[in-house]
N, C-alpha and C positions, 0 to 999 in steps of 0.2 A: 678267312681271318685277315684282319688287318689292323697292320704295326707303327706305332711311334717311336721315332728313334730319338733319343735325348743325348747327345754328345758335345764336348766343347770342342773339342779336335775334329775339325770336318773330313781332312784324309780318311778318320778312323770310322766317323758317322757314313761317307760315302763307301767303302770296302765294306760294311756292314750290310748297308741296300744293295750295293751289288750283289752278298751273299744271299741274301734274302729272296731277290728278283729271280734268281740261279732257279730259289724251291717255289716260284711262283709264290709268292709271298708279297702283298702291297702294302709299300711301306707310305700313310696315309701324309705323314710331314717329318722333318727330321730337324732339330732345335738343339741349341746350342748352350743355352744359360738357364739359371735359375728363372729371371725373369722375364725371358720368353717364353719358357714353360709354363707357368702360372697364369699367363696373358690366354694362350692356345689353349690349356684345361679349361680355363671357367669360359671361355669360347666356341668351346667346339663339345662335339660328342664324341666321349671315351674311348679310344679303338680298344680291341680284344688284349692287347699286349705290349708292353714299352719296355725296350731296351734301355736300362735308363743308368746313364756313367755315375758313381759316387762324385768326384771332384768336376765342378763346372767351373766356366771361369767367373762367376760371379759368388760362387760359393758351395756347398757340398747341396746334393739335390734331394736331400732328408728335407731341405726348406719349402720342398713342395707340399709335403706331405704335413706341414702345420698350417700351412692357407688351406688345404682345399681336399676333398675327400677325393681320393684316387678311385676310379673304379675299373681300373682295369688291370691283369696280371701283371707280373714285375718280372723280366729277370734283369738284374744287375751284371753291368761288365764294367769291371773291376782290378788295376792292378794290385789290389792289396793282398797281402801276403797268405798264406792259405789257415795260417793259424785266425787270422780274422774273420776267416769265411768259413771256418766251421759253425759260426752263428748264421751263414744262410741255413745251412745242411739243418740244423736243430729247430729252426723257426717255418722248414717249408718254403722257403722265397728261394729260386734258382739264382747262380750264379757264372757268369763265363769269366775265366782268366784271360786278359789281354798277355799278349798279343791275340785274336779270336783267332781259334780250330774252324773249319769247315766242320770237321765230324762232330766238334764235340757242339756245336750251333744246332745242329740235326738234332741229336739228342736232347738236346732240352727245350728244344721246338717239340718232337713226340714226348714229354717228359708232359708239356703243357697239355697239348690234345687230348691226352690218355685223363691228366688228373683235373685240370679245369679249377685250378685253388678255389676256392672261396677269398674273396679278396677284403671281409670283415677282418679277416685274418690280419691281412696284410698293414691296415692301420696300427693294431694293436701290435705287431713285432718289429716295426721300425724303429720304434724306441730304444729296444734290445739291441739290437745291429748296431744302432746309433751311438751309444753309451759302448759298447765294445772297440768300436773303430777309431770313437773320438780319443776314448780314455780307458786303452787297453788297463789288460790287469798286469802285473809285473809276473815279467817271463825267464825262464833261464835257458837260454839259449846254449847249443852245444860248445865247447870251448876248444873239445880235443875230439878225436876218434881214433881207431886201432884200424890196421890193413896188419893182412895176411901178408907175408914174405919169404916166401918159400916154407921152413918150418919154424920160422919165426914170426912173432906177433911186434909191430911197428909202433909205437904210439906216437900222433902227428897233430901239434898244434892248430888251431883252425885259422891263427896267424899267421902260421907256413903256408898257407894256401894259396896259392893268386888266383885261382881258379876252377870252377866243377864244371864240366863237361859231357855232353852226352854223343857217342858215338858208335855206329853198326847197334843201335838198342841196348846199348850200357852204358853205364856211368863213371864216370874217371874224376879223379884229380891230380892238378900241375901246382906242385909243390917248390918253394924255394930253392930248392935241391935240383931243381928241372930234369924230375922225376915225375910220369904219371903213375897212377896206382886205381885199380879196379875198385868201385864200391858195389855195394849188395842192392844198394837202395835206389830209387830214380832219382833222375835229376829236382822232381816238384815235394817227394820227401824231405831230400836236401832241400828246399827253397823255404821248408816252415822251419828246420832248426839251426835255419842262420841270422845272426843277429843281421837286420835288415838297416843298420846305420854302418858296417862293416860291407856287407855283400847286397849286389844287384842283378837279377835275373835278365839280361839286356835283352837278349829274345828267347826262342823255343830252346836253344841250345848250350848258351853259356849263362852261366852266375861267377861274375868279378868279386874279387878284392879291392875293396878304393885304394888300399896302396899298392897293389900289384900295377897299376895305370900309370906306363910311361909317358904316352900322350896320345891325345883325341884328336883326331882328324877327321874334316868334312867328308861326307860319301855323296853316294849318289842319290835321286830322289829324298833328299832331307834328309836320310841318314848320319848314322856317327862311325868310323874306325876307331877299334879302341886298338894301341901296342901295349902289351903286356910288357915286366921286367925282362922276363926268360919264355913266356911261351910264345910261340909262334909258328907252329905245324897248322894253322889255317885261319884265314880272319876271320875276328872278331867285329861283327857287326851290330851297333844299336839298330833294333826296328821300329821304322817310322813310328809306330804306334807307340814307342817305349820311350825317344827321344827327350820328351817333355819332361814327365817321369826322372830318366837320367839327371837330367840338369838340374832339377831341384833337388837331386840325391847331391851330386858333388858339390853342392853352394852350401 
């Protein structure tokens, strides 16, 4: 098998080929814009598989897909939010959530091998994807939830919140009150019933409040420190992969 990687972020397109290299996987070239991609397809022959980012820096990479007939499988990696990506799951096109798994890379690497799409397909469902990401449909996002409280039931503003956390394999929130509180659900449930102009999923483990955000600080390797108002039982790190991402959230 061999892979094209389409990414604009090279930290992220290089962490990807390393991942790749790991399963003995040749990754054939790895591009960065719309219109290096375009130049490389009608240039070269199709590899088996493209890792191909939605946002490049030259524009969204759906602009491939009206120059030129893809023929090769697709999975998309993608920070957009999972309510967006339930139109991969519906259409057959894989998807990886950035920051990338290791694991979950494997699985939709055998996810490929096993099913082999047909990639007729894959022309005719970009449009669908494309019309949902550009021009969602109006959504109602969660505003409040209930926690259990001994033998009391809580109701908590989603305003109260600075922040959802995941911890020892559970899910927590740090409330105004700086209080945590147990949830039922994971963290990546939480990630689709929050209004995404309010909250930010900065890596595998936190989702922010923009007004929870006392101030940003430089990390190490390009990273970002976020301080919370009240929480602070362990840092909070943007990941590299997520940086970019971040700063067009808070602008």
């Amino acid at each position: 098998m061999n892979v094209l990687i389409i990414e604009d972020e090279k930290p992220a397109a290089r962490r990807l080929n390393r991942m790749l290299a790991a399963l003995n996987i040749e990754v054939k070239q790895m591009l960065h814009s719309v219109e290096e991609s375009l130049n490389w397809l009608q240039n070269n022959e199709h590899p088996d598989l493209i890792f191909l980012d939605i946002q490049l820096s030259d524009g969204l990479s759906f602009e491939i897909f009206e120059e030129i007939e893809v023929k090769s499988a697709i999975i998309f990696t993608t920070a957009y939010d999972e309510y967006a990506l339930k139109a991969f799951k519906l259409n057959s096109v894989d998807y990886l959530l950035k920051p990338l798994d290791e694991d979950e890379l494997k699985v939709a690497l055998d996810k490929f091998k096993e099913n082999r799409p047909k990639q007729s397909n894959v022309q005719v469902n970009i449009e669908d994807i494309k019309k949902l990401l550009i021009n969602p449909v109006d959504r109602k996002f969660k505003k409040r939830l209930s926690i259990k409280v001994g033998q009391h039931i809580k109701i908590i503003s989603i305003d109260d919140i600075e922040c959802f956390f995941s911890e020892n394999k559970s899910t927590y929130i740090h409330t105004l009150e700086k209080r945590n509180h147990l949830l039922d659900n994971s963290l990546e449930y939480w990630e689709e019933q929050l209004n995404p102009e309010h909250f930010f999923r900065v890596n595998r483990t936190f989702i922010v409040h923009i007004n929870a955000i006392k101030d940003i600080i430089s990390y190490a390797n390009s990273r970002l420190q976020l301080i919370l108002n009240s929480y602070s039982e362990s840092e909070i790190i943007v990941s590299r992969e997520r940086v970019k991402d971040f700063k067009n959230w808070i602008e």
